[in-house]
PDB file of N, CA, C, O and CB in Angstrom:
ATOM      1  N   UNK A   1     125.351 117.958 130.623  1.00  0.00           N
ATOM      2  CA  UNK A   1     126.062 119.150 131.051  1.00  0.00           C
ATOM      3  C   UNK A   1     125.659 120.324 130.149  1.00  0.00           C
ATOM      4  O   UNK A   1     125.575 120.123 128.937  1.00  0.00           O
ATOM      5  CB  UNK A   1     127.603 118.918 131.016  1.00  0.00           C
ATOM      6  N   UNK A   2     125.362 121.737 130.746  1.00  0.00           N
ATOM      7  CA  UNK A   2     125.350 122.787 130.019  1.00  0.00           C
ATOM      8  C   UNK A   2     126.626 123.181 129.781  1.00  0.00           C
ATOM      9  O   UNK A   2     127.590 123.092 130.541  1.00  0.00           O
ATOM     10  CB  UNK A   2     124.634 123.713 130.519  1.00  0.00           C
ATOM     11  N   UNK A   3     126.562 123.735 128.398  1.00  0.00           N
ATOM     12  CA  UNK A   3     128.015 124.621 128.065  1.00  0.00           C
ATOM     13  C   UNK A   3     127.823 126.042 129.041  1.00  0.00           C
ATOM     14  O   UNK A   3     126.825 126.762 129.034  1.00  0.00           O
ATOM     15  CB  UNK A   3     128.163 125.146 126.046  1.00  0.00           C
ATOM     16  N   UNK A   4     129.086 126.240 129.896  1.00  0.00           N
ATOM     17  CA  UNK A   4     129.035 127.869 130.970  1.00  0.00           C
ATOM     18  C   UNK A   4     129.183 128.722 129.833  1.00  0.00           C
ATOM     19  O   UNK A   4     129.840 128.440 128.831  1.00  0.00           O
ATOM     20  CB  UNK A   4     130.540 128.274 132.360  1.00  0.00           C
ATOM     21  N   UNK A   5     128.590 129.701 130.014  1.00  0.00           N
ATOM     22  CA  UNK A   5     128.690 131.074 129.167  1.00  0.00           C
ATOM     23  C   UNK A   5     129.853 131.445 129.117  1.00  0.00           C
ATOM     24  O   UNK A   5     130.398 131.674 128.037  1.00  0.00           O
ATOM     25  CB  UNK A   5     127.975 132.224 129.621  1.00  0.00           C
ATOM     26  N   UNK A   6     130.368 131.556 130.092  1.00  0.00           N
ATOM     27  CA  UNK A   6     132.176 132.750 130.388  1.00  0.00           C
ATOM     28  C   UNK A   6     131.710 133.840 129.500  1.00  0.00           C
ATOM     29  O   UNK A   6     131.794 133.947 128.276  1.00  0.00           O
ATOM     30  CB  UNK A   6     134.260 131.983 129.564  1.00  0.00           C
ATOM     31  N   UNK A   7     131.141 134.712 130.497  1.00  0.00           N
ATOM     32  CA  UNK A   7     130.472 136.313 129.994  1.00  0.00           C
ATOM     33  C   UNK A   7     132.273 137.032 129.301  1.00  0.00           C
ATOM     34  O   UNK A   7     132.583 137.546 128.227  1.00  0.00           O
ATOM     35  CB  UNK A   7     129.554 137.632 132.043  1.00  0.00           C
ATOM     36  N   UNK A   8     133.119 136.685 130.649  1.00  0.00           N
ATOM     37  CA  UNK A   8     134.331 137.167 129.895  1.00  0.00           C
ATOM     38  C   UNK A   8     135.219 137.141 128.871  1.00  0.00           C
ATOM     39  O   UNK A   8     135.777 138.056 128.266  1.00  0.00           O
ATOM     40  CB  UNK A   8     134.839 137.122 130.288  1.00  0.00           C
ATOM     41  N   UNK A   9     135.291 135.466 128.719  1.00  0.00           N
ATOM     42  CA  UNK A   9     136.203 134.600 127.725  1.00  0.00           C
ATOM     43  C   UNK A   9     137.569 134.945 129.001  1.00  0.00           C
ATOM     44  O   UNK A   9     138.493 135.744 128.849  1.00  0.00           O
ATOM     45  CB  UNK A   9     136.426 135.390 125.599  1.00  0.00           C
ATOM     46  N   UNK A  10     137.314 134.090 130.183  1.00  0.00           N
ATOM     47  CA  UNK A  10     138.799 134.052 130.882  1.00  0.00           C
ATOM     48  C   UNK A  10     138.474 132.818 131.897  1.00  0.00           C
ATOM     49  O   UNK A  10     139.164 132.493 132.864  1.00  0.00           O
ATOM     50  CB  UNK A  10     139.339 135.710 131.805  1.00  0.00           C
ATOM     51  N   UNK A  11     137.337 132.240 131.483  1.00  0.00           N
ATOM     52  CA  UNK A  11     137.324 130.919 132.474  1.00  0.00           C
ATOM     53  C   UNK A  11     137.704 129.441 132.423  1.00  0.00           C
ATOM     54  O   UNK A  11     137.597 128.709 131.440  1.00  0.00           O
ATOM     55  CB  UNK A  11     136.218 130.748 132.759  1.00  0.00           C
ATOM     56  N   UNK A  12     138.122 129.144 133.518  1.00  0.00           N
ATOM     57  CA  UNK A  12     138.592 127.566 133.107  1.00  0.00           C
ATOM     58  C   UNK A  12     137.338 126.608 133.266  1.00  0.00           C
ATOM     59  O   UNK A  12     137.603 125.416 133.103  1.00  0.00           O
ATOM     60  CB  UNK A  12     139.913 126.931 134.204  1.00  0.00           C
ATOM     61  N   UNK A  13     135.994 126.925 133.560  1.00  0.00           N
ATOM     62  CA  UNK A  13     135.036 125.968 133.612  1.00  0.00           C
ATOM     63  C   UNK A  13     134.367 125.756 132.060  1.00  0.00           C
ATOM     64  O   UNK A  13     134.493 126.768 131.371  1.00  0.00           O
ATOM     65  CB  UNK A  13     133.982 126.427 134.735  1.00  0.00           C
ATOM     66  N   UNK A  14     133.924 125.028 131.628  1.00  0.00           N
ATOM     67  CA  UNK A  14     133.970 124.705 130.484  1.00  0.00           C
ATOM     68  C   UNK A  14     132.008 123.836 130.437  1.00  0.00           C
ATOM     69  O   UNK A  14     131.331 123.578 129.441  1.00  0.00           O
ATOM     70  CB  UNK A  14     135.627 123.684 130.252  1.00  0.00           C
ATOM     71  N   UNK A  15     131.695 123.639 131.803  1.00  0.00           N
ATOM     72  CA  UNK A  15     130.550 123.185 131.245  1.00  0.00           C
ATOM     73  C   UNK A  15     130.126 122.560 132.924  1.00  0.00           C
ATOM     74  O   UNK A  15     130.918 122.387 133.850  1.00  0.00           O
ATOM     75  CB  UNK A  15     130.775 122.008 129.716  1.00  0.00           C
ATOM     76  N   UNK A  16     128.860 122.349 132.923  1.00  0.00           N
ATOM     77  CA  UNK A  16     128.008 122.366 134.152  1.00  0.00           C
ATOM     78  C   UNK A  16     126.608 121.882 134.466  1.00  0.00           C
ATOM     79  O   UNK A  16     125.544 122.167 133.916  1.00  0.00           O
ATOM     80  CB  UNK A  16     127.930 123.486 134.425  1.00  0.00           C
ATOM     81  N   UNK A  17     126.822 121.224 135.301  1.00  0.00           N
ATOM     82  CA  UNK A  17     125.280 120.528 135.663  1.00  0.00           C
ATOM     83  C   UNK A  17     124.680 120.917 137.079  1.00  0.00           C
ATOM     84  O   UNK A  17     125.357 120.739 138.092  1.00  0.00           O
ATOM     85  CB  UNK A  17     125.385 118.777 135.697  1.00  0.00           C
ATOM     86  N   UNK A  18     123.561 121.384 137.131  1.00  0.00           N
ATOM     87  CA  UNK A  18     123.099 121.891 138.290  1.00  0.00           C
ATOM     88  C   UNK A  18     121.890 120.646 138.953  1.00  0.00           C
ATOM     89  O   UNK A  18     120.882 120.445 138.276  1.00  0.00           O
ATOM     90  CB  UNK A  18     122.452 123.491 137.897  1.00  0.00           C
ATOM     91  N   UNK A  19     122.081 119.858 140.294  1.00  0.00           N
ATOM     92  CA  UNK A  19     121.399 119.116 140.764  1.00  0.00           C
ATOM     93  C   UNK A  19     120.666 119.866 141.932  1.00  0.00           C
ATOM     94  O   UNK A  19     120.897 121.065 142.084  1.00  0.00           O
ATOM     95  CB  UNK A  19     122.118 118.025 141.014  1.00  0.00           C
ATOM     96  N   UNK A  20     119.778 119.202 142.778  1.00  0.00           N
ATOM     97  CA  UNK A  20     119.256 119.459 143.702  1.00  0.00           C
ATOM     98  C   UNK A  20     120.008 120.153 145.026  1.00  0.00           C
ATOM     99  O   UNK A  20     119.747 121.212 145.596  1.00  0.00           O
ATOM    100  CB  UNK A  20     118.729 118.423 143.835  1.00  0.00           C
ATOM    101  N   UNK A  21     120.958 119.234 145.275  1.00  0.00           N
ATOM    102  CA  UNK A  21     121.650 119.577 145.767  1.00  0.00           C
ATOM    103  C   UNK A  21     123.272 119.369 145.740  1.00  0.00           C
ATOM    104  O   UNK A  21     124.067 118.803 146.491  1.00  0.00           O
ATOM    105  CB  UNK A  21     121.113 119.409 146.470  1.00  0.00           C
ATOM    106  N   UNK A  22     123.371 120.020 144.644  1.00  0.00           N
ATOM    107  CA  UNK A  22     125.075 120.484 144.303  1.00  0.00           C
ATOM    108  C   UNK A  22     125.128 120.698 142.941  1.00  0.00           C
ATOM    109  O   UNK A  22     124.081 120.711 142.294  1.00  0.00           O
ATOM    110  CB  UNK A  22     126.340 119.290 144.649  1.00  0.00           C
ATOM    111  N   UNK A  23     126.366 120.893 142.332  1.00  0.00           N
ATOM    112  CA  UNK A  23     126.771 121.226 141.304  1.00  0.00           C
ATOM    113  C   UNK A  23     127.689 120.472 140.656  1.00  0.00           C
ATOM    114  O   UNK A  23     128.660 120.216 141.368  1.00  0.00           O
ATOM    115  CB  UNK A  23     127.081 122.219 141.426  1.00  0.00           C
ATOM    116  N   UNK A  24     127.737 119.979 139.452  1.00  0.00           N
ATOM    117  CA  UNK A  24     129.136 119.366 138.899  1.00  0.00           C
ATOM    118  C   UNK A  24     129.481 120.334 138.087  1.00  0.00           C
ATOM    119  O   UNK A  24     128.659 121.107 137.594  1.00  0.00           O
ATOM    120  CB  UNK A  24     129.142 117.945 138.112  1.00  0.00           C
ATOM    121  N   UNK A  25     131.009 120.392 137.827  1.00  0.00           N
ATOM    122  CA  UNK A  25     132.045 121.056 137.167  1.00  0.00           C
ATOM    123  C   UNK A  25     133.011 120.617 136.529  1.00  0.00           C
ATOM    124  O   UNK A  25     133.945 120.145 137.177  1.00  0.00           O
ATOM    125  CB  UNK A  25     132.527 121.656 137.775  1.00  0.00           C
ATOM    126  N   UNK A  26     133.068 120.635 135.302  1.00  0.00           N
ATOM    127  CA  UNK A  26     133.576 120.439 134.518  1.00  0.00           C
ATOM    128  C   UNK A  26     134.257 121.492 134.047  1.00  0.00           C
ATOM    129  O   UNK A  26     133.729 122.519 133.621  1.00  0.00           O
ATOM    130  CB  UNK A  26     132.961 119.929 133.937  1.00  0.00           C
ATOM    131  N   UNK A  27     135.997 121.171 134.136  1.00  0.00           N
ATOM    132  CA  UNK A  27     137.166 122.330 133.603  1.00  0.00           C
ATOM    133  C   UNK A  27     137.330 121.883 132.271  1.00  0.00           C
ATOM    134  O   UNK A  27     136.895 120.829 131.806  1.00  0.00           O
ATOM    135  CB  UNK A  27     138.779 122.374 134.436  1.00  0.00           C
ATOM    136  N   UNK A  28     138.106 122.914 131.582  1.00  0.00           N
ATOM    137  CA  UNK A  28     138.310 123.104 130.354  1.00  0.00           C
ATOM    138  C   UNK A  28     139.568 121.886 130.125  1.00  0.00           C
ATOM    139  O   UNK A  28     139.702 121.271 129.067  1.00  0.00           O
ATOM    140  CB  UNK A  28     138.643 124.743 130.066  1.00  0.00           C
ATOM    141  N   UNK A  29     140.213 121.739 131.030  1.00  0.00           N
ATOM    142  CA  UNK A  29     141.567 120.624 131.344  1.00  0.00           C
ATOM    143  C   UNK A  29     140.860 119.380 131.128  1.00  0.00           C
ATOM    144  O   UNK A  29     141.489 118.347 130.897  1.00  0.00           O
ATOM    145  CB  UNK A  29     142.351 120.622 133.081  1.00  0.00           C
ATOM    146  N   UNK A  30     139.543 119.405 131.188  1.00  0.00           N
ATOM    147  CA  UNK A  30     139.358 117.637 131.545  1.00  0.00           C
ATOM    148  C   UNK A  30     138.346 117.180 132.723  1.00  0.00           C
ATOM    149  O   UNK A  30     137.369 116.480 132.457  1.00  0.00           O
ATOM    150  CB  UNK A  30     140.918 116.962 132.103  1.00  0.00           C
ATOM    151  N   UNK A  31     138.617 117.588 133.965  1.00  0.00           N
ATOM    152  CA  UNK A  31     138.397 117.580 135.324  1.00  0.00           C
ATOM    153  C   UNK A  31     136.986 117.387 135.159  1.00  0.00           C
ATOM    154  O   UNK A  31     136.325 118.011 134.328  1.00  0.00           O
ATOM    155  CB  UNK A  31     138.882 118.820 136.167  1.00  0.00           C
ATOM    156  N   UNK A  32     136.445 116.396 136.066  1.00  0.00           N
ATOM    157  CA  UNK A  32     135.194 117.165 136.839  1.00  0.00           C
ATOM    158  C   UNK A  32     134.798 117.150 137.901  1.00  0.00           C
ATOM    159  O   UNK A  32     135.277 116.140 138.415  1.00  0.00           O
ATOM    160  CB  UNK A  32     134.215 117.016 136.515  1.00  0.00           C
ATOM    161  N   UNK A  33     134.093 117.739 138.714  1.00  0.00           N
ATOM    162  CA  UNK A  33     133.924 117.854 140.244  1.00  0.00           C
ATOM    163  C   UNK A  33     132.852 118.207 140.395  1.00  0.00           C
ATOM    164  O   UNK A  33     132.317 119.116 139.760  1.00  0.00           O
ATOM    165  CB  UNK A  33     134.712 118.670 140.994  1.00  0.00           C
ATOM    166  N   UNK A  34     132.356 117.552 141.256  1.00  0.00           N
ATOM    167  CA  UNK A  34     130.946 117.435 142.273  1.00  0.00           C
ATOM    168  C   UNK A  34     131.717 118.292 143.913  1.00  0.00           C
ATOM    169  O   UNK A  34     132.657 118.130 144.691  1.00  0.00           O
ATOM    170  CB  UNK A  34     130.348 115.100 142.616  1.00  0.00           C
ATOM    171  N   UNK A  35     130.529 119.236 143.677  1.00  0.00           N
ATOM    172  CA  UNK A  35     130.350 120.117 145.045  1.00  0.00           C
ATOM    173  C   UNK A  35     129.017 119.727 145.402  1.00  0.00           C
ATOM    174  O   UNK A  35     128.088 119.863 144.607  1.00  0.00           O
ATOM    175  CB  UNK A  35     130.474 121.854 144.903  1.00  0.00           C
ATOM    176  N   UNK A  36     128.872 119.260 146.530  1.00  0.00           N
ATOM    177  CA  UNK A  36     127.665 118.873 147.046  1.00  0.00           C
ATOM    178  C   UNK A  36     127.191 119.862 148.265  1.00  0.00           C
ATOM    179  O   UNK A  36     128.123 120.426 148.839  1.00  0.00           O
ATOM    180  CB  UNK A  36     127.809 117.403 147.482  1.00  0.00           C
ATOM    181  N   UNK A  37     126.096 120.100 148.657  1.00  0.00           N
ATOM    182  CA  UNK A  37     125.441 120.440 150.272  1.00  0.00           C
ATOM    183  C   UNK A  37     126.160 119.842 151.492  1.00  0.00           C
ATOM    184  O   UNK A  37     126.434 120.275 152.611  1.00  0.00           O
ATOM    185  CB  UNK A  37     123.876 119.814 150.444  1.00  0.00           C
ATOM    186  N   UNK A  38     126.364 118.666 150.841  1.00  0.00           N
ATOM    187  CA  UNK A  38     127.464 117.817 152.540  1.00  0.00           C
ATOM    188  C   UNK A  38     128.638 118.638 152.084  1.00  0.00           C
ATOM    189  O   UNK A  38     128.795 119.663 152.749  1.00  0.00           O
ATOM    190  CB  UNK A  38     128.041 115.437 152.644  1.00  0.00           C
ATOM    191  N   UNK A  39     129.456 118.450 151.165  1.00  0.00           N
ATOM    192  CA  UNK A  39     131.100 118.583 150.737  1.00  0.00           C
ATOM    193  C   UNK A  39     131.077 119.908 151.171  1.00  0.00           C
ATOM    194  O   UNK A  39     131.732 120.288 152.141  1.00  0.00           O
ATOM    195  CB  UNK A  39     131.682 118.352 148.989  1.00  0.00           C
ATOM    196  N   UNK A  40     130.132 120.859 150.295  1.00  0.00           N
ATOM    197  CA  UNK A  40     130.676 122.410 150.513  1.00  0.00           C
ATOM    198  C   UNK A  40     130.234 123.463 150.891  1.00  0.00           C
ATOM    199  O   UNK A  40     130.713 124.574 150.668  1.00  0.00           O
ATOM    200  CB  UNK A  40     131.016 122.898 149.699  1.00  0.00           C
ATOM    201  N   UNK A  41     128.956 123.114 151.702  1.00  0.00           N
ATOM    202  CA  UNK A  41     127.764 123.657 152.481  1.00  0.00           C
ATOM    203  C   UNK A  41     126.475 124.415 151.452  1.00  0.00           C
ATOM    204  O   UNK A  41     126.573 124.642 150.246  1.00  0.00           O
ATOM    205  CB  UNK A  41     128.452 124.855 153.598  1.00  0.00           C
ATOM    206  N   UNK A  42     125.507 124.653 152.180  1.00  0.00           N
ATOM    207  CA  UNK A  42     124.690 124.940 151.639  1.00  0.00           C
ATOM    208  C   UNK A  42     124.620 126.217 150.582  1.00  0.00           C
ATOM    209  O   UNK A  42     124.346 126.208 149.382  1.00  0.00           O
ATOM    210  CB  UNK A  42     124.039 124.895 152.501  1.00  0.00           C
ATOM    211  N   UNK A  43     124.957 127.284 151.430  1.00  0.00           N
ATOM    212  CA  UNK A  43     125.243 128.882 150.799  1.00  0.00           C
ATOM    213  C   UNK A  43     125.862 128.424 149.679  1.00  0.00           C
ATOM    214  O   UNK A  43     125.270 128.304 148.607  1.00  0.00           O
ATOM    215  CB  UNK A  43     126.283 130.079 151.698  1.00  0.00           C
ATOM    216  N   UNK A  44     127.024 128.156 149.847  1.00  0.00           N
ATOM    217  CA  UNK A  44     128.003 127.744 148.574  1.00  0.00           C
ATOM    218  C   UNK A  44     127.853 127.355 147.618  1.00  0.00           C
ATOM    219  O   UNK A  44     128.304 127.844 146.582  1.00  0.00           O
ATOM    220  CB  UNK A  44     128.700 127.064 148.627  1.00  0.00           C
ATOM    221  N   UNK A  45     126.870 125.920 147.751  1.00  0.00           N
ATOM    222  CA  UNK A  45     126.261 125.379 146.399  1.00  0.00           C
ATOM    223  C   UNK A  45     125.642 126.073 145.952  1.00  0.00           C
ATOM    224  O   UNK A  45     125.924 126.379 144.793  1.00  0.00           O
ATOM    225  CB  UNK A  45     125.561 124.369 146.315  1.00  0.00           C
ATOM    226  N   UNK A  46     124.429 126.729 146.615  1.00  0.00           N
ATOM    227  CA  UNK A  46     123.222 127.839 145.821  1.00  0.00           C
ATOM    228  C   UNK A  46     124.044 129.096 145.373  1.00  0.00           C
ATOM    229  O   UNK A  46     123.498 129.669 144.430  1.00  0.00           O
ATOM    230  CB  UNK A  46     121.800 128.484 147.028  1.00  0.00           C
ATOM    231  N   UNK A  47     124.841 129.496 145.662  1.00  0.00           N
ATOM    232  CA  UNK A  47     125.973 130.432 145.498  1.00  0.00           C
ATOM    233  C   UNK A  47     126.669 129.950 143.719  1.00  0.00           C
ATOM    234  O   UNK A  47     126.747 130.575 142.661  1.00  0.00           O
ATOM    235  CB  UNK A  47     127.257 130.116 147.064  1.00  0.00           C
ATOM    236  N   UNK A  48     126.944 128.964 144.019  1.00  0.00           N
ATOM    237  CA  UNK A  48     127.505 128.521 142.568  1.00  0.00           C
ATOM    238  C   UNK A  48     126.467 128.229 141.385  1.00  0.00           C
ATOM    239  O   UNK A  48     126.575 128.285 140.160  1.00  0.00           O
ATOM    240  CB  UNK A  48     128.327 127.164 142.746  1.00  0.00           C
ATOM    241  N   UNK A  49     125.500 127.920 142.179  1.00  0.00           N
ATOM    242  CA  UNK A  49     124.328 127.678 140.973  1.00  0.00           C
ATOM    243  C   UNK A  49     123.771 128.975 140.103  1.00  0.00           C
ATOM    244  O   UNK A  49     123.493 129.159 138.918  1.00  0.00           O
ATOM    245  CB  UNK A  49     122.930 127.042 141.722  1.00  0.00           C
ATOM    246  N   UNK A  50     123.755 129.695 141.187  1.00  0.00           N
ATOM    247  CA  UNK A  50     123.783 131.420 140.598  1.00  0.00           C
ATOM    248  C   UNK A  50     124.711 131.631 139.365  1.00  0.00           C
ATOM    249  O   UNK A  50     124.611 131.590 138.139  1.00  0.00           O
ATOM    250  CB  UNK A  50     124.464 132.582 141.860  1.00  0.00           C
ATOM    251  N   UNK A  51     125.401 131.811 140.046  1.00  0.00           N
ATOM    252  CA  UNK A  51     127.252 131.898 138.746  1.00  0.00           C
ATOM    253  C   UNK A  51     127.265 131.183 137.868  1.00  0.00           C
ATOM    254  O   UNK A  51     127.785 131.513 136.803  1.00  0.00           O
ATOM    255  CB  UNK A  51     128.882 131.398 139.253  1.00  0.00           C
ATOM    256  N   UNK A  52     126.607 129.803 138.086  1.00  0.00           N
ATOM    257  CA  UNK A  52     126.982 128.451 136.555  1.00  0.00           C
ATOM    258  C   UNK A  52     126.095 129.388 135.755  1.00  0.00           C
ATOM    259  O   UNK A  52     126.624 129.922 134.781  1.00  0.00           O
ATOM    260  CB  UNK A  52     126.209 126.210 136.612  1.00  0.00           C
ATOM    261  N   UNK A  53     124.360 129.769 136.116  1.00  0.00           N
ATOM    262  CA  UNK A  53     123.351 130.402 135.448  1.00  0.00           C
ATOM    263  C   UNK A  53     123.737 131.417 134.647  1.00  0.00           C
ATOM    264  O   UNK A  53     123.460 131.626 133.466  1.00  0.00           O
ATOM    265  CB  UNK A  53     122.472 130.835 136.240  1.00  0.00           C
ATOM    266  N   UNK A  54     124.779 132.369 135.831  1.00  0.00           N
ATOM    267  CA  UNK A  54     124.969 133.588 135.188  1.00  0.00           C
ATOM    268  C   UNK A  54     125.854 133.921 134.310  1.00  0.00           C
ATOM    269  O   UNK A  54     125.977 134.931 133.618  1.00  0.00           O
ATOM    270  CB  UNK A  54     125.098 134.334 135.889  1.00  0.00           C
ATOM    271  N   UNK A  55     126.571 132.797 134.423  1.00  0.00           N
ATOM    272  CA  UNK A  55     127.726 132.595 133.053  1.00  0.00           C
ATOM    273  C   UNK A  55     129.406 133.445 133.783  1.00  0.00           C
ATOM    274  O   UNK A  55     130.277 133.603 132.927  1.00  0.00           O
ATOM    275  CB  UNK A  55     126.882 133.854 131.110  1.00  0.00           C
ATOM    276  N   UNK A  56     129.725 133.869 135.074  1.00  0.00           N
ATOM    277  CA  UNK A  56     130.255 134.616 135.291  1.00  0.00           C
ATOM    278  C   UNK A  56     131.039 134.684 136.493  1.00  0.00           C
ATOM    279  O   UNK A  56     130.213 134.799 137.399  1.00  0.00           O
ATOM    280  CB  UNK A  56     129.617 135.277 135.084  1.00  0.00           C
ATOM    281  N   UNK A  57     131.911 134.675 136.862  1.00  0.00           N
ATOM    282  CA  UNK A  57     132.410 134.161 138.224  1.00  0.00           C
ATOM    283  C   UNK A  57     132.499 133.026 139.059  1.00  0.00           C
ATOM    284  O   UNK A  57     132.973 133.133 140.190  1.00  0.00           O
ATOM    285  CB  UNK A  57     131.994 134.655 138.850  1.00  0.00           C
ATOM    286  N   UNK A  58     131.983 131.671 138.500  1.00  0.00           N
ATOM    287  CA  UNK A  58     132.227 130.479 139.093  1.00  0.00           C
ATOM    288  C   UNK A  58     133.463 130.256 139.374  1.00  0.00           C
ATOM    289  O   UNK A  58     133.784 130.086 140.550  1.00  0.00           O
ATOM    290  CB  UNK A  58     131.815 129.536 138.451  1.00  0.00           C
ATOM    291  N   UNK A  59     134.579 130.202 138.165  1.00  0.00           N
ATOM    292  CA  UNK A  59     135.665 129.781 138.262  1.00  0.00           C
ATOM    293  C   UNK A  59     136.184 130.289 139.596  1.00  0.00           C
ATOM    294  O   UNK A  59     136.242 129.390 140.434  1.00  0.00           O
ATOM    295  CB  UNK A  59     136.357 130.081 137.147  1.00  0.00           C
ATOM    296  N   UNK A  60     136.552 131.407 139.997  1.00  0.00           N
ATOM    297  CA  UNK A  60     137.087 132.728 140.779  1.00  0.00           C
ATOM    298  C   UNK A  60     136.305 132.252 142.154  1.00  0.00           C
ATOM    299  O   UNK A  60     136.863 132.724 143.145  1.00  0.00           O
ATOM    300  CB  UNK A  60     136.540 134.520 140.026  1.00  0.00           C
ATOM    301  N   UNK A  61     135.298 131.539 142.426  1.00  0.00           N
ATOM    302  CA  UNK A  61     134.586 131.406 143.568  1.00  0.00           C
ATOM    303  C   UNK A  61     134.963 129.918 144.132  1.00  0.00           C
ATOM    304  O   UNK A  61     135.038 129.553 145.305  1.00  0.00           O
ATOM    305  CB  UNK A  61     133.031 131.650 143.265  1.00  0.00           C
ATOM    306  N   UNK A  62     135.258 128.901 142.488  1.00  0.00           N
ATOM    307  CA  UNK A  62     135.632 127.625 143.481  1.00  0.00           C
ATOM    308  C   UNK A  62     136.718 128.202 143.796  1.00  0.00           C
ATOM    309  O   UNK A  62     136.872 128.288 145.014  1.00  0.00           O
ATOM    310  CB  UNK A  62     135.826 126.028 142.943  1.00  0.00           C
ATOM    311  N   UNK A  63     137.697 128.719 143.047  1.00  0.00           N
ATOM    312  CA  UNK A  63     139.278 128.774 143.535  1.00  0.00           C
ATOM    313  C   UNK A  63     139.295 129.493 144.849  1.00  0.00           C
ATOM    314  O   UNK A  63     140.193 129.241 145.652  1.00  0.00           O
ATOM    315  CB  UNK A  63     140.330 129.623 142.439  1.00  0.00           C
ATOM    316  N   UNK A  64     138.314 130.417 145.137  1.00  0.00           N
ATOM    317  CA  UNK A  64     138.986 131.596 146.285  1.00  0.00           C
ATOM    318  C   UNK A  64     138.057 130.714 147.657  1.00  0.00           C
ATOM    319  O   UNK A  64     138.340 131.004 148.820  1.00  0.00           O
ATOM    320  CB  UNK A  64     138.337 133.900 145.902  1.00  0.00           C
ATOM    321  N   UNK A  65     136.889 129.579 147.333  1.00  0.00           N
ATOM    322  CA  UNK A  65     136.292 129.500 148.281  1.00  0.00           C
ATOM    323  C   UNK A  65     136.118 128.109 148.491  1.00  0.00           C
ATOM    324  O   UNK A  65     136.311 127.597 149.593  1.00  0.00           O
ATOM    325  CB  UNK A  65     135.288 130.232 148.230  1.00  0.00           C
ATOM    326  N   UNK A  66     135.712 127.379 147.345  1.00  0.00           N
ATOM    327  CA  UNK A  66     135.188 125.796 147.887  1.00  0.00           C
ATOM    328  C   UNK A  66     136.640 125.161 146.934  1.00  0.00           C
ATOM    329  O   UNK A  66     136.159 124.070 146.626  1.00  0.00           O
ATOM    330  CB  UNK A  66     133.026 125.072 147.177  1.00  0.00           C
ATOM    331  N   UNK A  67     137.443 125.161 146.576  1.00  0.00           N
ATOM    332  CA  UNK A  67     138.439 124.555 145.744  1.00  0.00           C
ATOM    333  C   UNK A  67     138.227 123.463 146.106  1.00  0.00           C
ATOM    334  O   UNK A  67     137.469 122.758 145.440  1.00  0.00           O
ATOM    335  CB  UNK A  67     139.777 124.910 145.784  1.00  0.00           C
ATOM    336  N   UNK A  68     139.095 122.760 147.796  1.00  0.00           N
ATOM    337  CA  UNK A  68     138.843 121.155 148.080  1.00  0.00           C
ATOM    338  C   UNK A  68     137.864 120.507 148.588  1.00  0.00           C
ATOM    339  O   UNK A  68     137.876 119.384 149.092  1.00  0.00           O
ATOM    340  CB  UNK A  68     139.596 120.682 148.787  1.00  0.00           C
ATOM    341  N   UNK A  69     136.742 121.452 148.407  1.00  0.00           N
ATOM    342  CA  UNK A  69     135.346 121.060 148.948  1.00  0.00           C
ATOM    343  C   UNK A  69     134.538 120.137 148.280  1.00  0.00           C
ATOM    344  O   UNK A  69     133.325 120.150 148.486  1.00  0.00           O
ATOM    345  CB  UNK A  69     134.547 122.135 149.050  1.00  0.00           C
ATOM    346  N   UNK A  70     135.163 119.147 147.322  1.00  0.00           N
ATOM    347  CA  UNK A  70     134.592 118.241 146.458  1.00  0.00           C
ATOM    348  C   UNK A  70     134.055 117.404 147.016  1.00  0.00           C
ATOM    349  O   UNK A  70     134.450 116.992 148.106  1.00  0.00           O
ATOM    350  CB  UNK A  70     135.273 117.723 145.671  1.00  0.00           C
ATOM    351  N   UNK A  71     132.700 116.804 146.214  1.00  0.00           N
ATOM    352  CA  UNK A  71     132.453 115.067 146.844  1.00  0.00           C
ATOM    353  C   UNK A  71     133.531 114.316 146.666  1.00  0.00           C
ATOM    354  O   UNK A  71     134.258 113.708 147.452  1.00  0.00           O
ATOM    355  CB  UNK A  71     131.274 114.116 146.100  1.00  0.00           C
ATOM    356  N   UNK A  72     133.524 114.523 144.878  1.00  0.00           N
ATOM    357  CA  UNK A  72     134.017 113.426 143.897  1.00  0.00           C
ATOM    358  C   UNK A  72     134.778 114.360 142.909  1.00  0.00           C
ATOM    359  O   UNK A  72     134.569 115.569 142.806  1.00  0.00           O
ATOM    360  CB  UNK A  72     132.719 112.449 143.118  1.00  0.00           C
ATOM    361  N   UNK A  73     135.581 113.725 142.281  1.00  0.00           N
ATOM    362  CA  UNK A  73     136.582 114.180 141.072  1.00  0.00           C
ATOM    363  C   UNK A  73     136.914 112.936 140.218  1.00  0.00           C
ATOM    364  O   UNK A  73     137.247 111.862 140.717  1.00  0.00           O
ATOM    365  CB  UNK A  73     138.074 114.847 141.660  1.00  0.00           C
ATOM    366  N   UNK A  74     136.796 113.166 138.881  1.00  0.00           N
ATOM    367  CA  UNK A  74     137.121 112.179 138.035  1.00  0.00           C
ATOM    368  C   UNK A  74     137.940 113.140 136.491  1.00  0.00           C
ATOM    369  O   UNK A  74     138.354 112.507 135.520  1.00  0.00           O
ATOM    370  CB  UNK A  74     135.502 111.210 137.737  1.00  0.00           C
TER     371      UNK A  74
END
């Protein structure tokens, strides 16, 4: 997992792995979650892969857009 930047210092993602196709997420709580191409469509994943990169708005994008769009959660 990469440590996320949080350009702001106001995010709950805490760290991140970018696959082929999807993303895992890891919250600052503990959590982690797999957004996949099946789970949360295509745009979305490449959408988040942007944001994990850019250090900046992931959090704000699962919540407002893919929240229960998970594969997996552990």
């Amino acid at each position: 997992m990469i440590k996320y930047k949080d350009v702001d210092k106001n995010s709950g993602v805490q760290s991140y792995e970018i696959g082929h196709d999807s993303v895992t997420v890891q919250f600052k709580g503990g959590g982690v979650y797999c957004y996949s191409y099946k789970s949360a469509g295509v745009n979305n994943v490449e959408r988040m892969k942007v944001l994990a990169q850019q250090g900046d708005g992931l959090n704000a994008f699962i919540n407002t857009t893919v929240r229960t769009k998970y594969d997996w959660k552990r």
